[in-house]
C-alpha positions, 0 to 999 in steps of 0.5 A: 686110343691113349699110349697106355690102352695101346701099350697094354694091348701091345702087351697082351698081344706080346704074352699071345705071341711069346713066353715072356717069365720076366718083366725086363722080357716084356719091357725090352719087346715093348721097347722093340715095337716103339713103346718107351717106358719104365719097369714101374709103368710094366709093373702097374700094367701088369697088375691092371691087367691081372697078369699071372704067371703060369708054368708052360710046357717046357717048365719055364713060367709065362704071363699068361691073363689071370683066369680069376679076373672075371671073379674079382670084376664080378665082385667089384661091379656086383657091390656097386649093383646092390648098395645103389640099386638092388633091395632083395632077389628071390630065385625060381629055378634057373630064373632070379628076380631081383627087386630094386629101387624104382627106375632102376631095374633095366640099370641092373639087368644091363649091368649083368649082360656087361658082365658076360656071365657064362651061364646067363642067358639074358635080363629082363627088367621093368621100373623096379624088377628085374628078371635074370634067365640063367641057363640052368638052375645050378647056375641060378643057385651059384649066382644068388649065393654070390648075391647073397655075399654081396648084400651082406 
């Protein structure tokens, strides 16, 4: 594991443990626990990591892991899917077809299992199509609405 993948997981261990509201907090904790850095390296893990902050109880804000990160990761990873593999989808209920270029249909399914959607049940893919079981049909209709944005 690199210094830095042992730094910001120190760094998410630190948001668990405490209520840390500033940067200089978190700098001085990870400087305690023998990681020597700067207040530019913070910042860019902070950013990496998709640190907000959020108010707790007592009124004060803490770093809390952004509750958006997995709708931006999903973004990212589905327009790399579709501009390299997906040519169009159609949808059955809570199941979508997802027809690709040939070869790469498993490719895309596995690229949905990684994204550890909620509602996903699981992928089934041949050469060129690709079977996405979702748990429910409202769920299906959300995700292809999100496919549409995408191909556009």
């Amino acid at each position: 594991m690199s210094m830095k993948e042992r730094r910001q997981k120190e760094i998410l261990n630190l948001i668990q443990e405490q209520d840390l509201e500033v940067q200089e907090e978190l700098l001085e904790q990870l400087r305690e626990r023998g990681f020597h850095c700067t207040q530019a390296t913070i910042s860019r893990d902070i950013k990496e990591l998709h640190l907000t902050k959020e108010r707790s109880k007592d009124g004060t804000y803490k770093y809390v892991v952004s509750l958006h990160r997995g709708r931006s990761d999903l973004a990212a990873r589905l327009k790399t899917i579709f501009r390299e593999s997906v040519l169009s989808f159609d949808r059955a209920q809570n199941l979508i077809v997802l027809k690709t270029m040939p070869g790469l249909a498993s490719a895309a399914g596995a690229a949905f299992d990684s994204m550890e959607l909620p509602h996903l049940v699981g992928s089934i893919g041949g050469d060129d199509t690709c079977v996405l079981i979702m748990r429910t049909n409202e769920a299906a209709e959300q995700l292809c609405s999100e496919i549409h944005l995408m191909m556009k």
